[in-house]
Jmol script that loads the backbone (N, CA, C; Angstrom):
load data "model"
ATOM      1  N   UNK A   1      -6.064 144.074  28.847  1.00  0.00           N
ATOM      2  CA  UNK A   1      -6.161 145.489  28.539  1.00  0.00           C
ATOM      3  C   UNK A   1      -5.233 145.785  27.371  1.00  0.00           C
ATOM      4  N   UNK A   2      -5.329 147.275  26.342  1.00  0.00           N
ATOM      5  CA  UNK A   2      -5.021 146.815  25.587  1.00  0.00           C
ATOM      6  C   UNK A   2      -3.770 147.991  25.721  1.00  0.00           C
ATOM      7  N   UNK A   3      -3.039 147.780  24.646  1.00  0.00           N
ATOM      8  CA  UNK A   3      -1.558 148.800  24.688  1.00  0.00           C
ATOM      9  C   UNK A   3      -1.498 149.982  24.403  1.00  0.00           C
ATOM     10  N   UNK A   4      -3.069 150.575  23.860  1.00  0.00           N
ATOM     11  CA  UNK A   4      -3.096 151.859  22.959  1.00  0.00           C
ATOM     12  C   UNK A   4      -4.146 152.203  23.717  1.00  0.00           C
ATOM     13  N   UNK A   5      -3.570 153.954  23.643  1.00  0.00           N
ATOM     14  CA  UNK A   5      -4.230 154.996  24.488  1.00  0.00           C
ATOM     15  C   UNK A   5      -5.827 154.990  24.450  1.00  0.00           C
ATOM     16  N   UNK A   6      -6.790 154.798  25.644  1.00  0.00           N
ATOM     17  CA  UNK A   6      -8.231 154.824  25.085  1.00  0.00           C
ATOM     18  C   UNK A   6      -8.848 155.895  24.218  1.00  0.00           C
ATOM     19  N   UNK A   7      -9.378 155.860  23.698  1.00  0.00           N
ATOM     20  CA  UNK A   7      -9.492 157.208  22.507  1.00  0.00           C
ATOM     21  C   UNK A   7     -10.611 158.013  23.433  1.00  0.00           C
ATOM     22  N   UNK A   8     -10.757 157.711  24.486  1.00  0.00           N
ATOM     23  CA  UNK A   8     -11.564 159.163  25.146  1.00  0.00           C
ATOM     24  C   UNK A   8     -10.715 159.758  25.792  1.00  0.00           C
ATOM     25  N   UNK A   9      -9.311 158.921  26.086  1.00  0.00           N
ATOM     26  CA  UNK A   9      -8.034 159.558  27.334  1.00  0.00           C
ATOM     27  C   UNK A   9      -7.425 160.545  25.991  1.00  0.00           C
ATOM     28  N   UNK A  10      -7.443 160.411  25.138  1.00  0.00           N
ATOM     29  CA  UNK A  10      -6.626 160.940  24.078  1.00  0.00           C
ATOM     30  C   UNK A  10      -7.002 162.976  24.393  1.00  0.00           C
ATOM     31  N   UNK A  11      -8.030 162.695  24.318  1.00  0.00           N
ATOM     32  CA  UNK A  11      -8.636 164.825  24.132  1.00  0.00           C
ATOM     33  C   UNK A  11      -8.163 165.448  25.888  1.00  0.00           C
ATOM     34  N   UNK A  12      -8.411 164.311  26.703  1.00  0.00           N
ATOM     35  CA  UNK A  12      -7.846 164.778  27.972  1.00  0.00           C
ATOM     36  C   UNK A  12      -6.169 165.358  27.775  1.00  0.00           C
ATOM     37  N   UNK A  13      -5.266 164.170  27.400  1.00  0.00           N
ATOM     38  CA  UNK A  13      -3.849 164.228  27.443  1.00  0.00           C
ATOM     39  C   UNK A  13      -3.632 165.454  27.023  1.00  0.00           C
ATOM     40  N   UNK A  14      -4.374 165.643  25.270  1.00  0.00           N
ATOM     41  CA  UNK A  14      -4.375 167.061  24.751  1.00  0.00           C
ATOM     42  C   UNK A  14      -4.352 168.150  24.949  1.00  0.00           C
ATOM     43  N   UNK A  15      -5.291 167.943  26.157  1.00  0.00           N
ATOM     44  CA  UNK A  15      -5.906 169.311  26.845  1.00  0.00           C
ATOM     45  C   UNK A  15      -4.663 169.747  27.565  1.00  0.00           C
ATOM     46  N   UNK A  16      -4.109 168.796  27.976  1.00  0.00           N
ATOM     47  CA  UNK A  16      -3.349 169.002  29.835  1.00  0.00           C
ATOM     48  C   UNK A  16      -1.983 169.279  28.985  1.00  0.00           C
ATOM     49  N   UNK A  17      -1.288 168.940  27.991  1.00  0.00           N
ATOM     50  CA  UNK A  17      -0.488 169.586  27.466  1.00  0.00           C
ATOM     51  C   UNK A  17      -0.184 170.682  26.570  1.00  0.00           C
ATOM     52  N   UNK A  18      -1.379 171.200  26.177  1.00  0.00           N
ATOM     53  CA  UNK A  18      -1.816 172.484  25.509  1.00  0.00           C
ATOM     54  C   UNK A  18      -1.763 172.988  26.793  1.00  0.00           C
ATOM     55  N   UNK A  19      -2.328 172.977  27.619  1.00  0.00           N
ATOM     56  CA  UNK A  19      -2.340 173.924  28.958  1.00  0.00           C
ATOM     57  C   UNK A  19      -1.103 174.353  29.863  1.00  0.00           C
ATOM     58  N   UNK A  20      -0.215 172.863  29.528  1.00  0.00           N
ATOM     59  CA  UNK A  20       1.236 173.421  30.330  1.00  0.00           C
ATOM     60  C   UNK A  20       2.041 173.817  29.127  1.00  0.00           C
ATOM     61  N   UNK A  21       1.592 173.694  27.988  1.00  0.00           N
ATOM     62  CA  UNK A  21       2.831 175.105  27.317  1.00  0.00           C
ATOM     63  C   UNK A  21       2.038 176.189  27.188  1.00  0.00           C
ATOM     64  N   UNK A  22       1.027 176.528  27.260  1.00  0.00           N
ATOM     65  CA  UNK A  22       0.269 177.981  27.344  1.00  0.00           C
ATOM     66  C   UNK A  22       0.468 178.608  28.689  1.00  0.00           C
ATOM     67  N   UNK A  23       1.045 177.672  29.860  1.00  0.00           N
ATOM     68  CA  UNK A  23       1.260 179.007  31.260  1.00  0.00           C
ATOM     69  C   UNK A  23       3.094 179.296  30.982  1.00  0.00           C
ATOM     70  N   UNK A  24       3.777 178.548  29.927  1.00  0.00           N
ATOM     71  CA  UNK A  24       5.218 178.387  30.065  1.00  0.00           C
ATOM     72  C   UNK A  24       4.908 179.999  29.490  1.00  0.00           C
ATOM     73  N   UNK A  25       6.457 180.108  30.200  1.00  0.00           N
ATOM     74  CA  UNK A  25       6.657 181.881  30.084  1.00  0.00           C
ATOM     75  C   UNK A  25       7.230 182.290  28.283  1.00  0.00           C
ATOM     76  N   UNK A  26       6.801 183.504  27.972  1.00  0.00           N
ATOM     77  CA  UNK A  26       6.714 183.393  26.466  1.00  0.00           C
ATOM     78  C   UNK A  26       8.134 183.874  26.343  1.00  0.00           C
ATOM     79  N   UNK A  27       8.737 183.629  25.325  1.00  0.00           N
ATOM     80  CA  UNK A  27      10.254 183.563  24.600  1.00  0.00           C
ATOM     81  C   UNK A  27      10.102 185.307  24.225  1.00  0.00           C
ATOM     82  N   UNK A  28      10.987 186.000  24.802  1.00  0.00           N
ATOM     83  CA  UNK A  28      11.282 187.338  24.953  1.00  0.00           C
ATOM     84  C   UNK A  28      11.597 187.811  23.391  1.00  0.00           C
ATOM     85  N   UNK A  29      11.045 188.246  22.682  1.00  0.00           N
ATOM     86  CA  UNK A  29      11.455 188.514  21.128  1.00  0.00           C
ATOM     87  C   UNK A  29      13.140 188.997  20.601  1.00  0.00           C
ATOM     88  N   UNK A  30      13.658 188.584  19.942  1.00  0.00           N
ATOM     89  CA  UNK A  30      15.215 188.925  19.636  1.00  0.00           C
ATOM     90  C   UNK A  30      14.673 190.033  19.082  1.00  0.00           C
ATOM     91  N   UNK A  31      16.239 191.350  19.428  1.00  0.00           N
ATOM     92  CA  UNK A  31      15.838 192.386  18.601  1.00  0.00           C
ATOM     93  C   UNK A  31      16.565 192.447  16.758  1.00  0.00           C
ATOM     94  N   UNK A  32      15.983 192.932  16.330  1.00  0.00           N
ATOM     95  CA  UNK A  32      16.767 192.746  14.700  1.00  0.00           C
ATOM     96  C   UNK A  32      17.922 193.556  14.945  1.00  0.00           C
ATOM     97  N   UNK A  33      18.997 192.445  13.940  1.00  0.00           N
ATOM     98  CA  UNK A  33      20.020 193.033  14.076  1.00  0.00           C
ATOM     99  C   UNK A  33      20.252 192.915  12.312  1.00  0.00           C
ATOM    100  N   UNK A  34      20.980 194.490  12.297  1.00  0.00           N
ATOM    101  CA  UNK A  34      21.400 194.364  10.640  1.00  0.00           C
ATOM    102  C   UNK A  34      22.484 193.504  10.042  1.00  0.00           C
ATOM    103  N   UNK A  35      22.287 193.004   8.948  1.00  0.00           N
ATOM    104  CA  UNK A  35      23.163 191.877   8.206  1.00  0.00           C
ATOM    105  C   UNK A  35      24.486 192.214   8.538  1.00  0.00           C
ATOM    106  N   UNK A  36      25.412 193.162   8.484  1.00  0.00           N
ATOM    107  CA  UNK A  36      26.425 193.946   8.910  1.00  0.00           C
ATOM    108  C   UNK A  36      26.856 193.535   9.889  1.00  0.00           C
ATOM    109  N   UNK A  37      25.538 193.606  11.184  1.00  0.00           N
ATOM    110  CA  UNK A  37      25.810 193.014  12.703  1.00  0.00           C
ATOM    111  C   UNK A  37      26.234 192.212  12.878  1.00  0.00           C
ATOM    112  N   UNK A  38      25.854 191.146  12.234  1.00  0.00           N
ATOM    113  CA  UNK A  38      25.210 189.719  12.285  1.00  0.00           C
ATOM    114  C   UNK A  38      26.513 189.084  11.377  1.00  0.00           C
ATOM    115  N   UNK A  39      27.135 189.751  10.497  1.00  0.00           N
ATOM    116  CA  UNK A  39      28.515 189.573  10.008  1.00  0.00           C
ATOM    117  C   UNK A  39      29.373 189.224  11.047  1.00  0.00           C
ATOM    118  N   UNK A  40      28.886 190.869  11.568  1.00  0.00           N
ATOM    119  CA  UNK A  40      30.572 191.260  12.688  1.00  0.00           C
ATOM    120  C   UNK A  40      30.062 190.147  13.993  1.00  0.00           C
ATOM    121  N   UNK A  41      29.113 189.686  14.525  1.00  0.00           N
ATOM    122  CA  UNK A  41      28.486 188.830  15.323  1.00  0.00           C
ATOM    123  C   UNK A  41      29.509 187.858  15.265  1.00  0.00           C
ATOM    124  N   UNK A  42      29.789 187.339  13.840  1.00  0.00           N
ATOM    125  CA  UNK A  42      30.537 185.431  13.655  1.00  0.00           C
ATOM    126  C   UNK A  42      32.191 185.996  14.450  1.00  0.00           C
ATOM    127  N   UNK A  43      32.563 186.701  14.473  1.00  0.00           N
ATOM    128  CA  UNK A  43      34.018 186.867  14.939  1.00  0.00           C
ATOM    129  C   UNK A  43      34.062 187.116  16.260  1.00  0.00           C
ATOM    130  N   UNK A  44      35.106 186.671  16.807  1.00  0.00           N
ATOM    131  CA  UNK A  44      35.346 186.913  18.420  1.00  0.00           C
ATOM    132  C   UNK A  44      36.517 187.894  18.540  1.00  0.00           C
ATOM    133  N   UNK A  45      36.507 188.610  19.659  1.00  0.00           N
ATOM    134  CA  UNK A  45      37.922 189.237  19.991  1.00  0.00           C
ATOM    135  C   UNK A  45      38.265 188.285  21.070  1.00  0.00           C
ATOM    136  N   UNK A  46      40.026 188.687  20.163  1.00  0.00           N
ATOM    137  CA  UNK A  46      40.951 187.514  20.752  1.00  0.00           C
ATOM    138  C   UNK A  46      41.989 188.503  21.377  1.00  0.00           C
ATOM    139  N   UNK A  47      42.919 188.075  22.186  1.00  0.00           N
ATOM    140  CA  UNK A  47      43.780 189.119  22.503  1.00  0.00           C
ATOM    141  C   UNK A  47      45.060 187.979  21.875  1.00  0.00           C
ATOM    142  N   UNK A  48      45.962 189.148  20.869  1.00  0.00           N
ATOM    143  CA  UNK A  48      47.288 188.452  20.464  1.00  0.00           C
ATOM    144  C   UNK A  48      48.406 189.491  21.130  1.00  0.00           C
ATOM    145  N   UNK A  49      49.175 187.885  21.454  1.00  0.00           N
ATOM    146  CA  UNK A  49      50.312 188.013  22.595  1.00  0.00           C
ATOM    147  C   UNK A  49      51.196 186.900  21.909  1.00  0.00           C
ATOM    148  N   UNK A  50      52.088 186.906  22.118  1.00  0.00           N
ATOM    149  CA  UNK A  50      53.518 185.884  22.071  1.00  0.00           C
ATOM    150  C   UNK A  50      54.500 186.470  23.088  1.00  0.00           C
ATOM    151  N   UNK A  51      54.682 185.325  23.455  1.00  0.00           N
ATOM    152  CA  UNK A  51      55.563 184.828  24.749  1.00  0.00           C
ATOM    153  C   UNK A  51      57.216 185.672  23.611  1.00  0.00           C
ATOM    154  N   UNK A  52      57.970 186.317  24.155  1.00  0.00           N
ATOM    155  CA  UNK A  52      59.251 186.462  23.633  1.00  0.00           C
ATOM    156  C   UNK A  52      60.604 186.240  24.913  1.00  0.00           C
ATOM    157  N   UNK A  53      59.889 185.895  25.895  1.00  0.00           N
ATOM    158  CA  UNK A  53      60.836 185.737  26.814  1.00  0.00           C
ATOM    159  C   UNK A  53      62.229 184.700  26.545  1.00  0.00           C
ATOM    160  N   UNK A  54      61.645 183.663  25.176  1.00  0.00           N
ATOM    161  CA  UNK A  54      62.841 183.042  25.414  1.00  0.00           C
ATOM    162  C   UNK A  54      63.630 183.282  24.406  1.00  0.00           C
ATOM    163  N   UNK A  55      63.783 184.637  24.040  1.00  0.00           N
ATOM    164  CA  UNK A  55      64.178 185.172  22.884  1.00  0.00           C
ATOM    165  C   UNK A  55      65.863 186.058  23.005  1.00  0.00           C
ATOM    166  N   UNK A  56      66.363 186.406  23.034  1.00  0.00           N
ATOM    167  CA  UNK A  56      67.612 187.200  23.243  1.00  0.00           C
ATOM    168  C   UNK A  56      67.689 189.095  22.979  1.00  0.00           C
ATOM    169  N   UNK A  57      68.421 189.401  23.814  1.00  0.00           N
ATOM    170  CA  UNK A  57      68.120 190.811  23.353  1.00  0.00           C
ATOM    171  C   UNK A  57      68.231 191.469  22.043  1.00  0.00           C
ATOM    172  N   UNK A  58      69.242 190.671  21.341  1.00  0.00           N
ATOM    173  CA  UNK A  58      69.160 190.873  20.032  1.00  0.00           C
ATOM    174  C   UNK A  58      67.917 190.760  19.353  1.00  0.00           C
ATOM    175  N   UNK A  59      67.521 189.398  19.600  1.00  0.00           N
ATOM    176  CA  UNK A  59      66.519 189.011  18.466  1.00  0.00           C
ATOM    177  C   UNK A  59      65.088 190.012  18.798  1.00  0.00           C
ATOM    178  N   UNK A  60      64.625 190.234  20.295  1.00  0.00           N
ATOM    179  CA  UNK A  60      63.885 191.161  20.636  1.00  0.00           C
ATOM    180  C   UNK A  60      64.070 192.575  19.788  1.00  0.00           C
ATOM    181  N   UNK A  61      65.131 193.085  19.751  1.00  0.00           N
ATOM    182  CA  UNK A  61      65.261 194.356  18.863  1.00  0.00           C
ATOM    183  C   UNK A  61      64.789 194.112  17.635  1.00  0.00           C
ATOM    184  N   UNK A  62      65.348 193.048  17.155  1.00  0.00           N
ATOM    185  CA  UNK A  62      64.711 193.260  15.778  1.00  0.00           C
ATOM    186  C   UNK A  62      63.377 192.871  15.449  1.00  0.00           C
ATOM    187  N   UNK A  63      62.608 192.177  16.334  1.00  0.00           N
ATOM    188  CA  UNK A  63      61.557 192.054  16.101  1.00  0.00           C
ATOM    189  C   UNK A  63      60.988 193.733  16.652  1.00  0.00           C
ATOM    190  N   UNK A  64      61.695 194.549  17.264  1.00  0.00           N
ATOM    191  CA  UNK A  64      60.856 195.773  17.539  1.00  0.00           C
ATOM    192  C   UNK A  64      60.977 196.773  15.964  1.00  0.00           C
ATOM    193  N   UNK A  65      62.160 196.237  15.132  1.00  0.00           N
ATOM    194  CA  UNK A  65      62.478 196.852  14.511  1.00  0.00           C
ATOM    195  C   UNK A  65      61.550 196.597  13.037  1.00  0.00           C
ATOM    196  N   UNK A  66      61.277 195.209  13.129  1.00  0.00           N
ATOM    197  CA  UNK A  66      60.011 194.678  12.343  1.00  0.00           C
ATOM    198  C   UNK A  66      58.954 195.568  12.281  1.00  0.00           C
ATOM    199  N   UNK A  67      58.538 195.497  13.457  1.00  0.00           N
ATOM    200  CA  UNK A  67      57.625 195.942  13.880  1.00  0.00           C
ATOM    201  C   UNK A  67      57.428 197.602  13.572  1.00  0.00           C
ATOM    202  N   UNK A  68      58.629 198.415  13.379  1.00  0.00           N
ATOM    203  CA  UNK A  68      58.667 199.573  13.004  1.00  0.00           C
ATOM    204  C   UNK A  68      58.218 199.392  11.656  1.00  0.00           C
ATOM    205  N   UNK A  69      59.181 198.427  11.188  1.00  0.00           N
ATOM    206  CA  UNK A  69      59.412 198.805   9.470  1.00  0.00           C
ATOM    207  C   UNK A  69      58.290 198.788   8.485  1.00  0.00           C
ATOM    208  N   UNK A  70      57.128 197.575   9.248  1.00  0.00           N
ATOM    209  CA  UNK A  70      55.720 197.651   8.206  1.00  0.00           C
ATOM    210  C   UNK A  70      54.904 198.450   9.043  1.00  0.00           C
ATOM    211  N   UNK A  71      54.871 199.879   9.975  1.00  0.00           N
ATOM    212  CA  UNK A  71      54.018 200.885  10.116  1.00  0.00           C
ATOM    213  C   UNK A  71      53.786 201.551   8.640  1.00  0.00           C
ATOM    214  N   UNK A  72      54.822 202.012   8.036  1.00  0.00           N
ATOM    215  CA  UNK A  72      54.621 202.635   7.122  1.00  0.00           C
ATOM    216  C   UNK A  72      53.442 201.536   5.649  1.00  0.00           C
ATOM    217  N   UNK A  73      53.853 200.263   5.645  1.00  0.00           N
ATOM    218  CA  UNK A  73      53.285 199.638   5.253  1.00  0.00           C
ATOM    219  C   UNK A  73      51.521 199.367   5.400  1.00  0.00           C
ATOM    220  N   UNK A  74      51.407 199.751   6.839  1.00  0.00           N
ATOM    221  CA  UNK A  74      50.089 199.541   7.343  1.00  0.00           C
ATOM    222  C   UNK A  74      48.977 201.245   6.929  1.00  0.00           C
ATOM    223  N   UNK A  75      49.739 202.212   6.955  1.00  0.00           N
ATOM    224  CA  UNK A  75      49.368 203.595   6.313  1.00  0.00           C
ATOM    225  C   UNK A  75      48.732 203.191   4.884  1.00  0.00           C
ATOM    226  N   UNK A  76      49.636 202.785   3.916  1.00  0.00           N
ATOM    227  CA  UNK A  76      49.299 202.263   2.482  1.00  0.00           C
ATOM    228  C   UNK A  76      47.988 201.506   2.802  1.00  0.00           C
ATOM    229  N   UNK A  77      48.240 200.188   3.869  1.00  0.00           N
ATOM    230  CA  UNK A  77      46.854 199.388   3.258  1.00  0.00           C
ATOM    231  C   UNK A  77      45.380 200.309   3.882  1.00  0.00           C
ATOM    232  N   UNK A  78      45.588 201.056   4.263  1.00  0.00           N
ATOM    233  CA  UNK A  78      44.948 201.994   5.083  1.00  0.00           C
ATOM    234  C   UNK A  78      44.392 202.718   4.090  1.00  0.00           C
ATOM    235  N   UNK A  79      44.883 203.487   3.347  1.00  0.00           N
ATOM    236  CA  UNK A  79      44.939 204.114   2.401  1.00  0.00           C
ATOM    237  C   UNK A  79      44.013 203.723   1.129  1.00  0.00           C
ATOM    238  N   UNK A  80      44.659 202.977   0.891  1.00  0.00           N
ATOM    239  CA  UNK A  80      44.448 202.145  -0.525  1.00  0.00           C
ATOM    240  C   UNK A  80      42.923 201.287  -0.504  1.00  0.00           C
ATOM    241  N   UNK A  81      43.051 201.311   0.649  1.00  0.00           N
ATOM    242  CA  UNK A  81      41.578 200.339   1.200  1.00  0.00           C
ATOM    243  C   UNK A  81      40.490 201.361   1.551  1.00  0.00           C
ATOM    244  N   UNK A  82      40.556 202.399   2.675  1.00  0.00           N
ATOM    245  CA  UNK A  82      39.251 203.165   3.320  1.00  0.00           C
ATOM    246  C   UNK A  82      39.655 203.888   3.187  1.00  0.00           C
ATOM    247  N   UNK A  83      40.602 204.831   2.182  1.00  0.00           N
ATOM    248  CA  UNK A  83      40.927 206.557   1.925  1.00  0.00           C
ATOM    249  C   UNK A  83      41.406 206.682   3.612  1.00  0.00           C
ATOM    250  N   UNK A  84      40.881 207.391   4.447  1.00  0.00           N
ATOM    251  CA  UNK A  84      41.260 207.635   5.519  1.00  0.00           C
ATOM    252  C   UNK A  84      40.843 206.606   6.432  1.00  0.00           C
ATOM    253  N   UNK A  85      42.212 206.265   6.517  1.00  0.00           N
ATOM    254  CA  UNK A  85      41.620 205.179   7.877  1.00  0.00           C
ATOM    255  C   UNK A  85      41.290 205.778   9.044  1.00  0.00           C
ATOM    256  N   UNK A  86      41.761 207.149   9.817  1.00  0.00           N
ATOM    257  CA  UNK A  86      41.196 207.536  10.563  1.00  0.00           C
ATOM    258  C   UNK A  86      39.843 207.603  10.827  1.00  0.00           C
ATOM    259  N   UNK A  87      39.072 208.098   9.229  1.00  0.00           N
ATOM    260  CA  UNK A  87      37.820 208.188   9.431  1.00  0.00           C
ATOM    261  C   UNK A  87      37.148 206.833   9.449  1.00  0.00           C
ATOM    262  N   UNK A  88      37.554 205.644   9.130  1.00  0.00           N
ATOM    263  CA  UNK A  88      36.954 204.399   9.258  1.00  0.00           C
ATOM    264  C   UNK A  88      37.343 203.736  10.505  1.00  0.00           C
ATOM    265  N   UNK A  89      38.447 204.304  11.229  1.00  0.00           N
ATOM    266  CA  UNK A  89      38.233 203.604  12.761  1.00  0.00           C
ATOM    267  C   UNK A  89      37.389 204.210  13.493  1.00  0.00           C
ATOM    268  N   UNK A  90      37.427 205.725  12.950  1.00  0.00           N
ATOM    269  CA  UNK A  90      36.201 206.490  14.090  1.00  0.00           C
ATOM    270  C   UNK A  90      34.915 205.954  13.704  1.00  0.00           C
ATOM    271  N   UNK A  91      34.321 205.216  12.635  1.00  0.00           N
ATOM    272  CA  UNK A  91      33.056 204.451  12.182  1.00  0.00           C
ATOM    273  C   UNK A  91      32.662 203.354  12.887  1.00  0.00           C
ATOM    274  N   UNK A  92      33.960 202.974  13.459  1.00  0.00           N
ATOM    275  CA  UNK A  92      34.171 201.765  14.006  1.00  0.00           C
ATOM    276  C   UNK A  92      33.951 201.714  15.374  1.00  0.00           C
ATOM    277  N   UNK A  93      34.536 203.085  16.005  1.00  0.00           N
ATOM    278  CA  UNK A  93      34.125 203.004  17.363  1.00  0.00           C
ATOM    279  C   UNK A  93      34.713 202.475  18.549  1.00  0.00           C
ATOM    280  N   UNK A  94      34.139 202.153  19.767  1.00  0.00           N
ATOM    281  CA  UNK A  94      35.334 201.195  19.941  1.00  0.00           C
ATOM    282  C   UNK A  94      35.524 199.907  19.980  1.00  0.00           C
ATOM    283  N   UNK A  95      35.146 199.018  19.130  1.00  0.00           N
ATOM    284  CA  UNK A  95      35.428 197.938  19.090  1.00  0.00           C
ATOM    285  C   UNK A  95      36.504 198.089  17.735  1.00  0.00           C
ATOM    286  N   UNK A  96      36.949 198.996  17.610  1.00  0.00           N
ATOM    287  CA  UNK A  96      37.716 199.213  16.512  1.00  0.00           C
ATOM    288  C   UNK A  96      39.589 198.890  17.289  1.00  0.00           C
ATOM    289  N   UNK A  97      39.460 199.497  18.702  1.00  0.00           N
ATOM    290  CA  UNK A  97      40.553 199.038  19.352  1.00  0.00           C
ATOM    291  C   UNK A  97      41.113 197.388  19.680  1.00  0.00           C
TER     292      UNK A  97
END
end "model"
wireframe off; spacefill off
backbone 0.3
color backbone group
């Protein structure tokens, strides 16, 4: 007998696998998402934290004090970048938090 499919079994096989992907359940359509989306899509939210526990009370202050000193800094890029940043976090929504 020989190694290759009989060429009358061939239109059968055809049949019977056209038939089991035609009852498979159909792929639910993606909805469009705008290029914009699909930007903000590639990024994840991360939550940033650092451990300061093994830090001293000193050094804790001044990192609070850091932390004061470029607020005013963060107004400017605010500024300089989206005029009102208020109005571009409210655009934002809340994934803006």
């Amino acid at each position: 007998m020989s190694r290759h499919t009989h060429p009358t079994r061939a239109p059968g096989a055809l049949a019977l696998v056209l038939a089991a992907t035609a009852c498979a359940p159909a792929e639910a359509p993606k909805p469009e998402v705008s290029p914009m989306q699909a930007k903000v899509d590639e990024y994840a939210t991360v939550p940033l934290t650092a451990d300061l526990s093994h830090l001293s009370d000193n050094d804790r202050q001044v990192v609070r004090l850091l932390i004061e000193a470029v607020a005013p800094m963060d107004e400017v890029f605010w500024m300089q970048t989206y005029g009102d940043g208020a109005a571009a976090l409210a655009l934002a929504g809340d994934d803006a938090a």
